[in-house]
N, C-alpha and C positions, 0 to 999 in steps of 0.2 A: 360420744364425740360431739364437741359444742356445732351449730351450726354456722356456715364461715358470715362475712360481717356482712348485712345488709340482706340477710334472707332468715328466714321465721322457722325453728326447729320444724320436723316435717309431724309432728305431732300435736304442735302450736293449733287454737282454731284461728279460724280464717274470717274476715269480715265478707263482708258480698262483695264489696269493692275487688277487696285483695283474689278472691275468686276469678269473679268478671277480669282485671286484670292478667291473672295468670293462665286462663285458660281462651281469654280471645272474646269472650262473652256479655252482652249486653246485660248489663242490671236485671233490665226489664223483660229478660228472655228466664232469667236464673229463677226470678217471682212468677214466670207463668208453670216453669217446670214444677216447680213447687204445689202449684194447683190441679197438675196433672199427674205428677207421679206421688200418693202418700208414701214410698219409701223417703222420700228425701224433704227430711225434717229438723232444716240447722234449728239451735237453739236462737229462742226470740228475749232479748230484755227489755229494757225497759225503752220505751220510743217505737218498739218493733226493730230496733237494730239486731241484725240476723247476724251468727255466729256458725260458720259451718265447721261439723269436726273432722278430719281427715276421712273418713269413711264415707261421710256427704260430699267432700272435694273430687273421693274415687269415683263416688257415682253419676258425680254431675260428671268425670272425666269421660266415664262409659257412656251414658245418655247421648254427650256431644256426639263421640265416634259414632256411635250406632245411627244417628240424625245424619250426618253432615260425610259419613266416608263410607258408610253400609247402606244407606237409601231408604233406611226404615223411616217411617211414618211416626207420629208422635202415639199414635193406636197401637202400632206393630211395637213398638217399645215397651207399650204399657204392658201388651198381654206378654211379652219377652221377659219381662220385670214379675209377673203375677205367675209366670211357670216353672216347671220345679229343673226347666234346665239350665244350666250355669250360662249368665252371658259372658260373648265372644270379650278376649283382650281387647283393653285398645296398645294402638303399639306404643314401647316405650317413649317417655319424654329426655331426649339427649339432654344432657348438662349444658347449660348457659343459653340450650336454643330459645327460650322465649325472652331472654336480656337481648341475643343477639338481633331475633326479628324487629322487638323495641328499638333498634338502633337502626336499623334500616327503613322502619316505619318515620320515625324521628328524621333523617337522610331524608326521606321521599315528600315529606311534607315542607320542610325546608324550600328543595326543590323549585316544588311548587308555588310557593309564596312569591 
């Protein structure tokens, strides 16, 4: 089934951008995880433009949850990551919620201007 219009099959890789976009995440947070988890190793071309594949998108998804809604540490991740137990879900992501937030973000800066 084709992907509807204006979103990237879910198999598609991913730029850092499109990442950091979709998950809420600073550039410069996605390159330190990078230095700190070697699980997660988008592919690099030429410039160092980073290509995350779906499997790097799942893990940066897990990383976040584990950081920012389970309280773990960027240590307690690592050895979480390096043990042979399965890490926790993150909960699913609803349909349209992150277009939806984009548009109340969009709203609130408005706003404020």
């Amino acid at each position: 089934m084709p992907a509807p219009s204006g979103t990237k099959d879910p198999a598609a890789f991913r730029t850092i951008g499109e990442v950091s976009a979709e998950l809420g995440i600073a550039q410069h947070i996605l390159r330190y995880w990078e230095s700190r988890f070697p699980q997660l190793k988008p592919l690099q071309r030429a410039g160092n433009r980073r290509y995350y594949r779906p499997e790097d998108v799942e893990l940066v998804r897990r990383i976040h949850h584990l950081l920012t809604s389970q309280g773990y540490t960027v240590r307690g991740v690592q050895q979480l990551l390096k043990g042979k137990e399965p890490l926790p879900e993150p909960p699913p992501v609803e349909e349209g919620l992150v277009d939806a937030l984009k548009r109340v973000r969009a709203e609130l800066t408005a706003a404020i201007s």
